[in-house]
N, C-alpha and C positions, 0 to 999 in steps of 0.2 A: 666719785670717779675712781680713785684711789682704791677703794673697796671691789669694785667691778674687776677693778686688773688683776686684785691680790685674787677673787677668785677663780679668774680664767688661768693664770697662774698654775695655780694651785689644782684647778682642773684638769689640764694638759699636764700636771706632770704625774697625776694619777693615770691616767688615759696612758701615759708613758712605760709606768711603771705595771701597767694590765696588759700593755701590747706586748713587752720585753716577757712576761711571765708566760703570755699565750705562746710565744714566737720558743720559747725555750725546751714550752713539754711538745711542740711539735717537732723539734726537733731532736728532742731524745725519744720518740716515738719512731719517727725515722729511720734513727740509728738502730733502734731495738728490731726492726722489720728486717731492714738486709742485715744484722748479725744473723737474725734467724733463716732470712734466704741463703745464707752464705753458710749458715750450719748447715741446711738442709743440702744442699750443692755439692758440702762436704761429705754429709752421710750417707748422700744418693737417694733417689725414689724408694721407696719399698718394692713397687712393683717390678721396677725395673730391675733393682737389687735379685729380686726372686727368679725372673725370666736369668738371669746372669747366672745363678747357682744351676736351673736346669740344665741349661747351657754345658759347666762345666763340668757338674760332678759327675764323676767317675761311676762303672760299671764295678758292680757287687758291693756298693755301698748301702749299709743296711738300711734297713724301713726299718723295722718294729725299732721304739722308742724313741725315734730320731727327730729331735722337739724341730731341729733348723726345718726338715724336712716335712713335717706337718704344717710350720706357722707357713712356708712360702707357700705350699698347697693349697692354702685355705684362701691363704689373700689371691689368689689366682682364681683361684675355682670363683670367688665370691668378685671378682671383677667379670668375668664371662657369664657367669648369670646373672648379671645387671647391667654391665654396658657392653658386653661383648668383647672378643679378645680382638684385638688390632693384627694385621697380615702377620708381620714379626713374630708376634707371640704365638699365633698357631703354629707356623716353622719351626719353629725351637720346643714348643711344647705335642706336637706331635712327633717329632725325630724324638725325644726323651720320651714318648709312650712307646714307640711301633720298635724300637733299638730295645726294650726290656733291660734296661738299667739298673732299674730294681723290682724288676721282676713282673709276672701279669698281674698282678693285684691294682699294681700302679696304673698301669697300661688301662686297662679296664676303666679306674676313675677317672682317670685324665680325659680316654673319650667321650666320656659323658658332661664333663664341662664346658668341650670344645664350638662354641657357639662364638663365630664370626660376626665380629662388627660392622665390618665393608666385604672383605671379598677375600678367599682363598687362594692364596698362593699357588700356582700348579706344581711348581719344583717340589713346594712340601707333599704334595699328593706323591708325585713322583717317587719320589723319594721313600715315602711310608710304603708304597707299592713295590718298591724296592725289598724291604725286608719283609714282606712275606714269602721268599723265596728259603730266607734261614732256617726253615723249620723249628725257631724253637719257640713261635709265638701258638698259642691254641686254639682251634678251629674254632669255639666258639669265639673268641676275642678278635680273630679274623674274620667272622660273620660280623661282629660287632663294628666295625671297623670299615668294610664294606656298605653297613646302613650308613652309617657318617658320609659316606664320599654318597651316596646317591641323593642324602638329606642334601647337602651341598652343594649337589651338582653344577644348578644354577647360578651359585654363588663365584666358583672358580674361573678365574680371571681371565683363562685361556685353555684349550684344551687340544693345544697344537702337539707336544708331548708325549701328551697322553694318547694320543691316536697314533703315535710313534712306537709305542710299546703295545699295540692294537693284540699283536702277536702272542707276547709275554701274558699279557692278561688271557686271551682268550683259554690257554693253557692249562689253567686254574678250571676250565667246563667241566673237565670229567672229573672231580670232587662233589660228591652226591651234596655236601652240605652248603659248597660256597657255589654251584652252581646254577641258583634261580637269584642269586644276586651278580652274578659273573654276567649271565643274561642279561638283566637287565641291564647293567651297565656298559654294554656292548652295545646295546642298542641303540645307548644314548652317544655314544660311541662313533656308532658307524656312519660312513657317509661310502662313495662309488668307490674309492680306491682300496675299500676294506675288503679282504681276504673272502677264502672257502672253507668252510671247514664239515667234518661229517658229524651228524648233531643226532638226540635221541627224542622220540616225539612225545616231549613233556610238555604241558600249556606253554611254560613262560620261554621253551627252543620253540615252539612255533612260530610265537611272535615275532622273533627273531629271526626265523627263517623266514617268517612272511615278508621281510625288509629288505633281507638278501635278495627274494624273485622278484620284488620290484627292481632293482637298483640292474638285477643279473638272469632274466630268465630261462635264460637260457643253460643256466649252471645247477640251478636248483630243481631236479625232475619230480621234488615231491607232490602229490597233489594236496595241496592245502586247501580247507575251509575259508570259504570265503565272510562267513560270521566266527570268530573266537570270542571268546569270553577274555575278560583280562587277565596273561597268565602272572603280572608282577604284584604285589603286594606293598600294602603301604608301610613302609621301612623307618618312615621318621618320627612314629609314635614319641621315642625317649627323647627328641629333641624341640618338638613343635612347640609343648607351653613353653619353652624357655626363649626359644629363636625368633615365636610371635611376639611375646616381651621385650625381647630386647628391639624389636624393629619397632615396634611404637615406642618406645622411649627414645629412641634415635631418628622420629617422625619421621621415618621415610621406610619406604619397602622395597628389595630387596629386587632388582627388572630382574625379566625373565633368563636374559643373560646378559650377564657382568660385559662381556668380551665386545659387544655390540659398541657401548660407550666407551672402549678406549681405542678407538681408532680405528681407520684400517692401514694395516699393514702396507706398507710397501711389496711390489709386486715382484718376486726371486725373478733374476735373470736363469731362465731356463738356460743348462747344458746345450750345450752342442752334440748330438746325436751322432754315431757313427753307424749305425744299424746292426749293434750286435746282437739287439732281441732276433736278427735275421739271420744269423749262421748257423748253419745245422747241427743241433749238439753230433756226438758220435755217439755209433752204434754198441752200446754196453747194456749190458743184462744187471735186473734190480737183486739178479742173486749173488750171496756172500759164500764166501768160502768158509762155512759152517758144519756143524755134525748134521743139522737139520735138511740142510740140502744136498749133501753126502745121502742123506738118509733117502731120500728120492730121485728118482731119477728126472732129470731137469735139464733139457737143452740151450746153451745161451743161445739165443738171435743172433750176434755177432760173428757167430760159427756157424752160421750157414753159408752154404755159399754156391749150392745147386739147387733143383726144382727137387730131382730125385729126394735128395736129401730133406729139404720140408716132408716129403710125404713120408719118409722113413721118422722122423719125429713129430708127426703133425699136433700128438698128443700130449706131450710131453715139452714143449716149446715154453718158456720164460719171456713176460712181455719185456722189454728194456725200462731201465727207469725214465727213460729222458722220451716222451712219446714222439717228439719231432723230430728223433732220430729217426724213426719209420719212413719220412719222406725221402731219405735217402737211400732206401734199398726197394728193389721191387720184389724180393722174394718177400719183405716184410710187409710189404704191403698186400700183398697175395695172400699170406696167414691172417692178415687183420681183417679182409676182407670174407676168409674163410669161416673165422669165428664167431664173427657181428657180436662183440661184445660190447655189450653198452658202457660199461664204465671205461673201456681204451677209450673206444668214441667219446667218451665225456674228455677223457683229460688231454687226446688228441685235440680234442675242439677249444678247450681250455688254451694249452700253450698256444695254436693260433689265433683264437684270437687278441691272448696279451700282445703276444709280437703285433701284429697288425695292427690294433690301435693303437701301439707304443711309439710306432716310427714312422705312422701316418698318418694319423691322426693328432697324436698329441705332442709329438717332435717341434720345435722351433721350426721355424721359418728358413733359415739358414744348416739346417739339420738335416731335412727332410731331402735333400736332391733325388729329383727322379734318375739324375741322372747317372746315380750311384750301380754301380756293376753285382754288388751285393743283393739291392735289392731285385733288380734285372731278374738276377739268376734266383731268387726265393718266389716270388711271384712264378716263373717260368714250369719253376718244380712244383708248387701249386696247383700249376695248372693240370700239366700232367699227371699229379698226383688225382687231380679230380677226373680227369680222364680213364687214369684206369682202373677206378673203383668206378664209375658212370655215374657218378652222383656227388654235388655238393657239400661243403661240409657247413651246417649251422651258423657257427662262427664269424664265415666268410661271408654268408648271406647277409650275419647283422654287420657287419663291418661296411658293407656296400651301401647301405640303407642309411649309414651316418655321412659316407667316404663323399657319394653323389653331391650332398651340399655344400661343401668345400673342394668339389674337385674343380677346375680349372681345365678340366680336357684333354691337355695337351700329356700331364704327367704320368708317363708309365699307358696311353691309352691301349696299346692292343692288348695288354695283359689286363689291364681293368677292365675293359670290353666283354673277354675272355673271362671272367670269372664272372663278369655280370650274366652272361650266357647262361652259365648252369646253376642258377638259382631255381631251385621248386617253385611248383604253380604257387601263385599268390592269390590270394582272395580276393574279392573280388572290391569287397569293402575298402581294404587298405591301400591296393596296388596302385590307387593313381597318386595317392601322398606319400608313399613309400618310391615309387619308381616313375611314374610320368611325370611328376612338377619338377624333380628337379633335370632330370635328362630333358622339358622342353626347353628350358631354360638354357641351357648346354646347346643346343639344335638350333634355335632360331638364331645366337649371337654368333655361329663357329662358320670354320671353312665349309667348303665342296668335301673335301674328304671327311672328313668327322663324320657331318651329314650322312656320307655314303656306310662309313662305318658304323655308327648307331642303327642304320636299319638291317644292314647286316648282322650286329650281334642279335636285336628285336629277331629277325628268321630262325637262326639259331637256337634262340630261346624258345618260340615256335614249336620248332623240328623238335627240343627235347620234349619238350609238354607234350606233344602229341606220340612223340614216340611211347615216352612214361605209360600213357593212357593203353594206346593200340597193347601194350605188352602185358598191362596189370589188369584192364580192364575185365577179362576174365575170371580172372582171383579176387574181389572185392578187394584190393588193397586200398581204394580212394576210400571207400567206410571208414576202413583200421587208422587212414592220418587226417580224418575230421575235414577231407574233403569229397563230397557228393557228388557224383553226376551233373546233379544242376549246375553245385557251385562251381566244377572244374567248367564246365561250357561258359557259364559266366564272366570268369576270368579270362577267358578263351578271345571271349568275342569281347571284352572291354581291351584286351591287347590288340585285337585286329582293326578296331575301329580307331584305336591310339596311332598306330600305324598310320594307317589312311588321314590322320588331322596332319600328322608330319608329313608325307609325301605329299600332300595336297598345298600344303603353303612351303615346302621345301622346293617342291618345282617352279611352285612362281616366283623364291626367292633368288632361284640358280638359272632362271631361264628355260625350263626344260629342259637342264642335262642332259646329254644322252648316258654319262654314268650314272648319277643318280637314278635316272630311270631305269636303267637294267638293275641296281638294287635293289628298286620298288618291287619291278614282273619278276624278281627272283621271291619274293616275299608273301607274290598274290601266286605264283605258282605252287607257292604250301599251302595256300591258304582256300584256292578251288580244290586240291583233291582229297579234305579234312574227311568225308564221307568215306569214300572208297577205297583209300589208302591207308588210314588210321582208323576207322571204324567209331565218328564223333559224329553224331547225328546233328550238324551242325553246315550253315550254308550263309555267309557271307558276301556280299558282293563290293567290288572296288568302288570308291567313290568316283564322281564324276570326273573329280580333279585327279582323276587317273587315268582312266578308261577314255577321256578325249587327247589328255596330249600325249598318250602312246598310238592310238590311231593314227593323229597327224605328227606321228615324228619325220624327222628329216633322215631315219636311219631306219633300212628294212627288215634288221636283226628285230627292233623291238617290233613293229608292227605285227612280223613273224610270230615272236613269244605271246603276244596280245590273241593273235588266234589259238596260239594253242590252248591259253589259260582259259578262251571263251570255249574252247573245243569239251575240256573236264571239265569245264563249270554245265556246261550241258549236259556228258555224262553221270557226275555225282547226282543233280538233279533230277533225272530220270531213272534211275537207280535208288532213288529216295523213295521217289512216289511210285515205283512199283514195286517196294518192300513195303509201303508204307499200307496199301491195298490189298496187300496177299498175308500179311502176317498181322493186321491192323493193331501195329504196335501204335503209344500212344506218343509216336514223335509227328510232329507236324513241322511244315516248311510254312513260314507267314507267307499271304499271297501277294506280300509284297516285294519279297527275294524273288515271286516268280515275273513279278510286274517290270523287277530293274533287270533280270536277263534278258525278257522279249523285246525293251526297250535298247538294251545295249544290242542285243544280234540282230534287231528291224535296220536299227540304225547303219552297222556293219556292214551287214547284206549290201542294204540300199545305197551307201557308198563307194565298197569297193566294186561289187558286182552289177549292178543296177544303175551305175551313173545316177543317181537324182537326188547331187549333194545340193545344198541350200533353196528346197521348192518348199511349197505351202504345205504346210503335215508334216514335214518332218520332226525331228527335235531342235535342229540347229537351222534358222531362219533368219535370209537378209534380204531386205526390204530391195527389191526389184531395180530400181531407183540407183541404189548404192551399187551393184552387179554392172547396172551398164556403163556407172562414172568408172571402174575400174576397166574398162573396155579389154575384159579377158572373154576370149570367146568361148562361147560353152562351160561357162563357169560350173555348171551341175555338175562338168563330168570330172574336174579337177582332180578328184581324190579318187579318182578309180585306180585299177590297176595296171594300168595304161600311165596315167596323167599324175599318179601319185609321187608325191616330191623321193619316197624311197621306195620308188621301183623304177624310175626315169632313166636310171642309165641300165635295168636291165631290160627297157621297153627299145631304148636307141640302140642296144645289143642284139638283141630279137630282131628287126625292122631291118639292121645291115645284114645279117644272115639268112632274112628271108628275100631282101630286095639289095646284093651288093652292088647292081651298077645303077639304082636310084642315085641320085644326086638331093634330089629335093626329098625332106623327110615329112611323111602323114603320117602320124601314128595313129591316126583314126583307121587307117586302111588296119591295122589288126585286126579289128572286131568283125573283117567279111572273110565271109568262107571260112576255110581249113584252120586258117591263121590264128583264130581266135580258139579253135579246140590247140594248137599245139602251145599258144602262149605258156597257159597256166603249165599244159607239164615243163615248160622250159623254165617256169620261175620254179616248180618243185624239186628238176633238176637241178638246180643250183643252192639246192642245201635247205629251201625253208618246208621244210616238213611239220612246223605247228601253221601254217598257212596251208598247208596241203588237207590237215586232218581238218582243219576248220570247214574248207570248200567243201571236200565230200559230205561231212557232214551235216550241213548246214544248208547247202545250197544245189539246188536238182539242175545238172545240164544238161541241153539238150545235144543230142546227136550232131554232128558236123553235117550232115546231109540234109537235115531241118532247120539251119539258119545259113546253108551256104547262099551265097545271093541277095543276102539280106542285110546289108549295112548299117549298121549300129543297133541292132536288134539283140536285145539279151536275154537273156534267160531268168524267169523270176525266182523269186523263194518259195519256197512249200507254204 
């Protein structure tokens, strides 16, 4: 028993004395670690030591022999091509290359070690983009230098900055050696709010230019290949084995852009707009007071100030630098109009259209007031400016074509009405996506007045197309602007027939107006004498939802107008087809333009002249049944010109001056005897002369002596 204790004893204090020896080198092992953490803390990283010398040292400190200055290169270089340099270290070690410190020897190496581990600081781009302005870095090191940011591209964090300095860079093009890398990196560059600039047609400016006419087509006239070849070149040879290296040792690859995965930005509170893109620069001349212009003879614009005087300099005139100053003088618009120089026209069309999307498009909400006096009066000048040169300006066309689906209607409408007018014929393809979706959209939700104005400016626009046509038609000009014969009647008739969808559900939505209606017959009034007046082999007829509730208006002016337009639609038509037999040009009228006239003047005739509104055969039929519940007598003759709701009180005006001591009124007694020949001239005396042109022409009467005695006896149609 005694034995057993002595060696449990004896055990446990060995076990004592192995635990005390283990517990002791663990802890001077511990101590020995953070001495050494603590030395190391003291003496700093190495690397980090190294990024801190680039940092500091000073400009014209030598390289050759400079041992500090090789060991921190080394240990640098040989961390970037192994794990990549971290954000910080590119910053610091690119400002130390691109600054030439110690010189392009340096610069040179440095770029070629510079392989990012995460992503590219932009500032440091910036920055290096910065000192190539110093000139004393070397075009080839500057090429050099260039392949790094395109290798990169992807990499860089953000590229808000850098499209800030869009300018600064692009400036650098006309350098023969940095300009197919300037290129490309513009491209990668550009988005809508990037500049213009005049370029030379090398592959990798084409590209480039092919980006600007999507984004801007109307600013770029070049005609570009619609196949190029690739003009950019692959620039990151000297980096890929290293950058593909290091992204598989850092198991991960490198997204397409950095910028994506860090957020998106908060959205800038947009300025407040005052419409200064809208004030008219003033009239100054782009010439300086030089030997050069000394040396020629040069008139500024600004010094004109009669017609005389344009024509005493017509040749010798100086355009202004500021093109929008033109809309404020009309002798200057007279010379611009004399010259047709395409490039004024270009930068003319340029400033407008920056102004106009500027403070109408893209303005705030609280920016933009139509109701601003500024803009009033720019639009106004606009318009007039398009007036008297008789033609639109590009600009304005595309401006209209974005403006439509955001307008609201109300803002600025007769001046946007007014410029929507003199827009060029539209194709025929695009014009209902470019201009009918969004004006119906505008049409069906608005007032009576809107309504009435939309169809009014549609006439206008009309009237100019067809005038364009009657004047050029002779000169093949539609050839010369990639618009055809066909294509213009195309467009022609997709605008007429546009028309007719609006006036047809615009009258049932207003009731049958009688203003909206006189808009409509002013609109079919251009639209019947397209033939004979404008010389457009072309014949249209009104829809039904026109042609009936202008017959039965309650007002005799439109019924009036309604004859007259059926009067020319007669004339063009017979005037068609006896060109069409004598000269057998290959225009044809479809026989169903001739089907909807016979049926509109059968109908006509046979109501107003003819009495025999709603009987069996006609077009417009009520069941016999329903005539007698209405217990109107002689309901067929209702719509004559007697019974017609707009001629009724010139029928009971007629009736007292043929019979004033009647008491009891017949207005059927018109139609006997004398009565009935003098009716009609009493309603033509009284002003409606397209009802006048219509009866002669349309309708054979008989002699007063061959229906005297005969009561209610009419006279048929041819």
């Amino acid at each position: 028993m005694a034995k057993a204790s002595n060696l449990t004893r004896t055990d446990l204090d060995s076990s004592f004395e192995s635990y005390l020896s283990v517990s002791s080198r663990t802890s001077n092992r511990s101590l020995r670690v953070a001495e050494k953490e603590r030395r190391k803390s003291q003496t700093g990283d190495p690397f980090v030591l190294a990024l801190k010398y680039f940092s500091e040292v000073e400009a014209g400190t030598p390289c050759s022999g400079n041992d500090v200055l090789e060991r921190n290169l080394v240990l640098v270089e040989r961390v970037g091509l192994s794990r990549g340099l971290p954000p910080e270290a590119i910053s610091v070690m690119l400002d130390y290359a691109m600054s030439l410190r110690m010189g392009g020897v340096m610069c040179v190496r440095v770029l070629k070690f510079l392989i990012p581990a995460t992503v590219v600081p932009q500032e440091a781009v910036v920055r290096a983009v910065s000192w190539l302005c110093v000139g004393k870095i070397a075009i080839s090191t500057q090429v050099l230098f260039l392949r790094w940011v395109l290798t990169v591209f992807d990499m860089i964090d953000s590229k808000d900055h850098l499209r800030a300095i869009y300018g600064f860079i692009f400036s650098f093009v006309t350098e023969e050696s940095l300009s197919p890398y300037i290129c490309h990196l513009l491209y990668l560059l550009t988005r809508r709010e990037s500049g213009k600039s005049k370029l030379f047609l090398q592959p990798f400016l084409l590209l480039l230019l092919s980006l600007y006419k999507v984004f801007y087509p109307e600013l770029v006239t070049l005609a570009l290949p619609s196949r190029m070849r690739s003009g950019f070149k692959n620039h990151n040879s000297t980096w890929k084995v290293a950058l593909s290296a290091v992204q598989k040792r850092n198991n991960g690859q490198v997204s397409s852009d950095i910028s994506l995965t860090l957020g998106l930005k908060d959205k800038t509170n947009s300025r407040k707009r005052k419409f200064h893109h809208l004030e008219l620069p003033s009239l100054s001349s782009s010439i300086q007071s030089n030997s050069s212009s000394r040396s020629r003879k040069v008139f500024p614009l600004e010094q004109l100030h009669s017609f005389p005087q344009l024509l005493d300099n017509l040749h010798c005139i100086e355009l202004p630098s500021q093109m929008g100053s033109l809309l404020g003088s009309s002798l200057a618009l007279c010379y611009l109009d004399y010259v047709q120089d395409d490039s004024a026209f270009l930068r003319l069309n340029f400033w407008l259209g920056h102004a106009l999307h500027e403070e109408f498009l893209f303005c705030s909400g609280d920016g933009g007031s139509g109701s601003s006096s500024e803009a009033l009066h720019f639009l106004n000048r606009l318009l007039s400016t398009q007036h008297f040169l008789q033609e639109g300006f590009s600009s304005t066309e595309g401006f209209l074509y974005k403006f439509l689906n955001v307008w609201d209607g109300s803002l600025l409408r007769p001046q946007i009405l007014g410029l929507l007018s003199d827009i060029p014929v539209v194709p025929s393809s695009c014009i209902s996506q470019l201009l009918f979706e969004p004006l119906m959209q505008l049409f069906f939700t608005s007032t009576l007045f809107f309504k009435c104005s939309v169809i009014d400016c549609l006439n206008s626009m009309l009237l100019k197309w067809l005038t364009w046509h009657s004047v050029y038609a002779l000169e093949d000009v539609s050839m010369s602007l990639n618009m055809t014969l066909s294509g213009f009647m195309d467009s022609v008739m997709e605008l007429v027939r546009f028309v007719g969808r609006l006036a047809t559900v615009g009258l049932q939505l207003e009731g049958c107006h009688s203003l909206l209606l006189s808009f409509i017959l002013d609109f079919y009034e251009t639209v019947c004498d397209m033939f004979l007046k404008y010389g457009l082999p072309l014949v249209v007829m009104p829809p039904v939802g026109v042609f009936y509730p202008a017959l039965f208006a309650t007002d005799p002016v439109s019924v009036d107008r309604l004859g007259y337009i059926m009067y020319r639609y007669k004339k063009n038509l017979t005037s068609a087809k006896c060109q069409q037999q004598e000269t057998k040009q290959a225009f044809h009228i479809s026989r169903q333009t001739y089907q909807e006239f016979n049926h509109y003047l059968l109908f006509m005739v046979s109501c107003l002249w003819n009495s025999k509104m709603f009987l069996p055969g006609m077009a417009i039929e009520v069941d016999q049944e329903l005539l007698a519940l209405s217990k109107v007598p002689e309901p067929w003759t209702s719509f004559d010109l007697i019974h017609h709701p707009a001629f009724l009180g010139c029928a009971l005006d007629f009736h007292h001056k043929c019979w004033p001591e009647r008491k009891d009124i017949d207005l059927n007694s018109i139609k006997a005897g004398k009565q009935w020949d003098w009716y009609p001239e009493f309603l033509f005396s009284q002003g409606f002369q397209g009802l006048q042109q219509f009866v002669q022409s349309s309708i054979n009467r008989r002699s007063a002596a061959g229906i005297n005695g005969q009561r209610g006896s009419q006279p048929t149609n041819r």
